[in-house]
N, CA, C and O of each residue as an XYZ file, in Angstrom:
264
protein
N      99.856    -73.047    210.114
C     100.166    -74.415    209.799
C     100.870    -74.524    208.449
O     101.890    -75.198    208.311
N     100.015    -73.509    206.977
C     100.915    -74.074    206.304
C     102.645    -73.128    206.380
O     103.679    -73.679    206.003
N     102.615    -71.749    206.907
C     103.610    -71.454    207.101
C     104.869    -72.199    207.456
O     105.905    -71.931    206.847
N     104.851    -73.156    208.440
C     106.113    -74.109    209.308
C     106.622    -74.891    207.571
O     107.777    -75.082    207.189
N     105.320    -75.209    206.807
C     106.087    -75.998    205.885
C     107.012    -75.161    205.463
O     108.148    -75.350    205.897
N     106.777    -73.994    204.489
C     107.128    -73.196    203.206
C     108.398    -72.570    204.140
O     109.311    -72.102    203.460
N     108.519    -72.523    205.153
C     109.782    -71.781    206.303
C     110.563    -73.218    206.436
O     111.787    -73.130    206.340
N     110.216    -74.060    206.569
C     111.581    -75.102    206.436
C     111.973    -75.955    205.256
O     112.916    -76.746    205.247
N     111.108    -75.696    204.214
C     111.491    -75.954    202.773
C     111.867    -75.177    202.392
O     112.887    -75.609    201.855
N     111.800    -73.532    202.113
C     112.644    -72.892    201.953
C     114.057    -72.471    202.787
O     114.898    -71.674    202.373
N     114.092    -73.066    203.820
C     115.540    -72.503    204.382
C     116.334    -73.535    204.405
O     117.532    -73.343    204.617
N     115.827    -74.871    204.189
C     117.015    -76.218    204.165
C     116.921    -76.865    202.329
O     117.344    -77.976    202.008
N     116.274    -75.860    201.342
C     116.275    -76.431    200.050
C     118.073    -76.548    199.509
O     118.631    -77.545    199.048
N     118.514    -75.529    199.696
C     119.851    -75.386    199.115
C     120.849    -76.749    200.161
O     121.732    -77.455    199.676
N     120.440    -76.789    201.419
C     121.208    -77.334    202.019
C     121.461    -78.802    201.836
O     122.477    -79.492    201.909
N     119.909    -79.106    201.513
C     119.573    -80.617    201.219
C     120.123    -80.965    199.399
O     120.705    -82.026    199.171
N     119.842    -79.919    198.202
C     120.337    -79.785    197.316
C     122.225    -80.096    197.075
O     122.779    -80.634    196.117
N     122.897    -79.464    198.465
C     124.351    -79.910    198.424
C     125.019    -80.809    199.084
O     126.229    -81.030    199.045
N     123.801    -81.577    199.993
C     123.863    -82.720    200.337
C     123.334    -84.222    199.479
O     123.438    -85.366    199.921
N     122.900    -83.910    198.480
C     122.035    -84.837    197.787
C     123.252    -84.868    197.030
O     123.894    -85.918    197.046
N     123.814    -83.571    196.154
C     124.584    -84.121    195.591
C     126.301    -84.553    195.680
O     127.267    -84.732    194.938
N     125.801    -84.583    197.604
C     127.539    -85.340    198.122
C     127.470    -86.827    198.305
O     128.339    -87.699    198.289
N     126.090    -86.851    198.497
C     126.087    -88.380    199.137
C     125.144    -89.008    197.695
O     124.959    -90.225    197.719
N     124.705    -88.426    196.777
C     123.689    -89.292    196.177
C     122.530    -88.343    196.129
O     122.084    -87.534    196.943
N     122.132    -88.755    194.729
C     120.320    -88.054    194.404
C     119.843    -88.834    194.739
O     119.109    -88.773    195.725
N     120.076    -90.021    193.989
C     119.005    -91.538    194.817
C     118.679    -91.321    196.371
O     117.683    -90.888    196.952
N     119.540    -91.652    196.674
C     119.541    -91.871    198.322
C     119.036    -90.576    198.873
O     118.430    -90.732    199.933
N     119.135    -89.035    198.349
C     118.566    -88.058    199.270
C     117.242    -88.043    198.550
O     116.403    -87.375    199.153
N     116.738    -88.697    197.214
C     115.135    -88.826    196.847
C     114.655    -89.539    197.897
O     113.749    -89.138    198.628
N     115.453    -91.011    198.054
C     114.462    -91.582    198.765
C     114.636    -91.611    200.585
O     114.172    -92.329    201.471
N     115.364    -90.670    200.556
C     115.521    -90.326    202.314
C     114.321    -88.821    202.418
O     113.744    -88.599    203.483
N     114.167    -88.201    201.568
C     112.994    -87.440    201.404
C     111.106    -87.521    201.491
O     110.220    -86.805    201.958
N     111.190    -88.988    200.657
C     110.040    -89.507    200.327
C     109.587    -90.157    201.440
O     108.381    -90.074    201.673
N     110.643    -91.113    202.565
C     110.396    -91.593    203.314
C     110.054    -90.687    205.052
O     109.405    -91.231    205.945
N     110.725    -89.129    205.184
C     110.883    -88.012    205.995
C     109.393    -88.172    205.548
O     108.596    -88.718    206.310
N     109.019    -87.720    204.364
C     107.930    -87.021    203.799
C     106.490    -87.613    204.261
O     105.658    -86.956    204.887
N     106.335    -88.936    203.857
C     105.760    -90.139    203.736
C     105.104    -90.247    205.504
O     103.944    -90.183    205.912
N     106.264    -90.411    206.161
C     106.159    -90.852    207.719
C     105.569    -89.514    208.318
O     104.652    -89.615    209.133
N     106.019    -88.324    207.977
C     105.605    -86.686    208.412
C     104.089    -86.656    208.403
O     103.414    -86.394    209.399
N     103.467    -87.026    206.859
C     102.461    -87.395    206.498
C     101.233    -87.735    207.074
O     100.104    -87.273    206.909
N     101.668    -88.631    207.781
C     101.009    -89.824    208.560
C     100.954    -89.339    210.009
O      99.937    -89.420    210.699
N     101.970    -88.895    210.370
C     101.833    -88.097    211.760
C     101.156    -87.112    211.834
O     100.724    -86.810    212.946
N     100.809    -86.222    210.601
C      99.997    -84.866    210.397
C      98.590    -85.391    210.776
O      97.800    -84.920    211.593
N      98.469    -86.495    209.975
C      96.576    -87.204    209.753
C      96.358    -87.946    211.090
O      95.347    -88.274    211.712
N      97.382    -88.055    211.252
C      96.569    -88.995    212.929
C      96.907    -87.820    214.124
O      96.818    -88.243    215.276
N      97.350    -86.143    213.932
C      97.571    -85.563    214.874
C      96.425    -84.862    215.482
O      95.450    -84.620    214.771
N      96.442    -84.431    217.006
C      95.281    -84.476    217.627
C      95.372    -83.293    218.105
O      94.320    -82.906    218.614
N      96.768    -82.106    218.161
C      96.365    -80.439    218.590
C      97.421    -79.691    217.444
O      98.285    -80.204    216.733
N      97.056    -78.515    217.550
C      97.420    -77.627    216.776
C      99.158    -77.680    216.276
O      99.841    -77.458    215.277
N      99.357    -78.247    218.075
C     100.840    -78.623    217.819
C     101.316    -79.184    217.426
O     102.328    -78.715    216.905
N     101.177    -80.085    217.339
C     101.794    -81.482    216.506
C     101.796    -81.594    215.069
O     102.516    -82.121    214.220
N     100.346    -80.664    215.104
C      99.879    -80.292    213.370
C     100.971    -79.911    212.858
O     101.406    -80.265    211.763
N     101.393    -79.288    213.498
C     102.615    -77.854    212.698
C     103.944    -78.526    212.878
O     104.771    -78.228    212.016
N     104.408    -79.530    213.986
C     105.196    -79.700    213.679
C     105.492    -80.933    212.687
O     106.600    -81.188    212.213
N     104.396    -81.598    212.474
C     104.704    -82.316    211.273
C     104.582    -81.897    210.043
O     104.957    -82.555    209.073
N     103.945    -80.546    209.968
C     104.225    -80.284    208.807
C     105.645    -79.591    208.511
O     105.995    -79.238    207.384
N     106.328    -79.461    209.548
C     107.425    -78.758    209.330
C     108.804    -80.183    208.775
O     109.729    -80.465    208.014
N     107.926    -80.629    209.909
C     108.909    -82.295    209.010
C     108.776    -82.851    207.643
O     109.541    -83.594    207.028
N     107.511    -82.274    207.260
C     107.379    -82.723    205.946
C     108.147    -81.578    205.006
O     108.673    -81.957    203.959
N     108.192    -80.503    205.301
C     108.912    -79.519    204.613
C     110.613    -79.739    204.516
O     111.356    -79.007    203.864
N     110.917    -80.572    205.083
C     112.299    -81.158    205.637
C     112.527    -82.108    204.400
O     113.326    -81.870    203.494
N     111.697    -83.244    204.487
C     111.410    -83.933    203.692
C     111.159    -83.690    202.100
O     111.346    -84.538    201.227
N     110.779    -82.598    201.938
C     110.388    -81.839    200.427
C     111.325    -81.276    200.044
O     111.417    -80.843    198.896
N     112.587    -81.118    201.299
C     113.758    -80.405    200.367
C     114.529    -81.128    200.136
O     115.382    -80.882    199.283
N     114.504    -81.990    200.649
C     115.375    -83.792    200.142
C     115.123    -83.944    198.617
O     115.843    -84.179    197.646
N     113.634    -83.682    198.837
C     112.983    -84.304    197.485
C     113.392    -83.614    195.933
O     112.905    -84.079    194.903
């Protein structure tokens, strides 16, 4: 579980890093916080192993925005 995070925060950090700074830091902070935020929430109300992981992988998505 926590693997899916640290594997899609590390492989989309640079990507989200040269996207943040095409379109905006603002806007890729708070397109991060909100990935992050909503990921979050899907983790705590998830009900099998699967879903676990894949929201945490969304939140790792979200953390490289951030």
């Amino acid at each position: 579980m926590v693997d899916a995070y640290v594997i899609i925060f590390a492989g989309l950090l640079l990507t989200a890093g040269a996207l943040g700074d095409r379109f905006g830091r603002r806007r890729a902070l708070q397109l991060g916080l909100v990935i992050f935020a909503v990921a979050s929430g899907l983790a705590a109300l998830s009900s099998s192993t699967a879903q676990l992981i894949g929201a945490r992988a969304v939140m790792g998505l979200g953390a490289a925005f951030v």
